[in-house]
N, C-alpha and C positions, 0 to 999 in steps of 0.2 A: 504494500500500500504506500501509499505517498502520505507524507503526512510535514504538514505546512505550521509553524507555530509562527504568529505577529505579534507585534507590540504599535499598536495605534496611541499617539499623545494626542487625546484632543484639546480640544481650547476651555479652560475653564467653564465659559460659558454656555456650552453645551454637553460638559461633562456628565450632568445627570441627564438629561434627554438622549446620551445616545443608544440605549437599547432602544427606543421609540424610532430615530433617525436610521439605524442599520435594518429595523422587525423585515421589512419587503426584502432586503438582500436577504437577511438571513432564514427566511421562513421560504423563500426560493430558492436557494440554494442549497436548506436540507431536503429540498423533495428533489433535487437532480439524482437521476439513476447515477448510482454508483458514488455517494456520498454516503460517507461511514459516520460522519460527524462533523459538529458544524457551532463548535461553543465559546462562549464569551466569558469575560473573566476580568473583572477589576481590581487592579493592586490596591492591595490596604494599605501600601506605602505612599501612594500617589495617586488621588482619586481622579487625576485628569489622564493615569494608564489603564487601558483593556488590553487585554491580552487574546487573541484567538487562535484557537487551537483549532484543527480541521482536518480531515483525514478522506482521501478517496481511492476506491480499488484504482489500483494502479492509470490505464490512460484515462480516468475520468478527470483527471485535473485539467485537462487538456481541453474541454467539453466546459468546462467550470469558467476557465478564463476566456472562454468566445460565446458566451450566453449573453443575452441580452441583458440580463439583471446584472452581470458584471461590468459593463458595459457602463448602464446606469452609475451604477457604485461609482466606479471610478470617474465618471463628473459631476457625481454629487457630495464623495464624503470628503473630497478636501478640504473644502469650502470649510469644513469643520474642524482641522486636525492644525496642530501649532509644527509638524515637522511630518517626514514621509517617513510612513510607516519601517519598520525594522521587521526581518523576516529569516526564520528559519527553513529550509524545505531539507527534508528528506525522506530516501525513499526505503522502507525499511521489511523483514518480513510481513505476514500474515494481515491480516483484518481485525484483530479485537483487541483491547486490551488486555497485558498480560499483570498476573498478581505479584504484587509487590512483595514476598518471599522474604524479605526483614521485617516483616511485620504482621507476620500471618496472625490474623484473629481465628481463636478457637471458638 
């Protein structure tokens, strides 16, 4: 699977409205065939960082960044963000999340 991690800074000022500003990317994008995951995540260190994690079988990424809803995204969420996004991608085995083995709950 490919699996993509960001770090979006937005601008203070629409730091609490951006789950509202992303919901149409992000509710489009988890229904693309072949998205594994599709989730957002803000630092308790710094309330104007989200973080997204994403993950799709293997060529669905590829499908992901020439959708029309990406398309969108990318002339709409600047407008909001104080710097360009920072990005992880990699491509790693299987599809699911594996258990974290230092910390097995019984």
């Amino acid at each position: 699977m490919i699996v993509i991690t960001a770090r979006f800074r937005v601008k203070a000022e629409h730091a609490d409205e951006w789950p509202q500003i992303t919901r149409a990317f992000t509710e489009a994008t988890r229904a693309e065939a072949g998205n594994l995951w599709f989730d957002w995540s803000r630092s308790l260190e710094d309330p104007q960082e989200y973080v997204l994690i994403e993950a799709f079988q293997d060529d669905a990424a590829e499908a992901h960044v020439t959708s029309a809803h990406f398309k969108q995204a990318q002339a709409d969420l600047p407008a909001h963000l104080e710097e360009t996004p920072r990005v992880i991608n990699a491509t790693v085995p299987g599809t699911e999340w594996s258990e974290l083995g230092e910390m097995t709950v019984d």
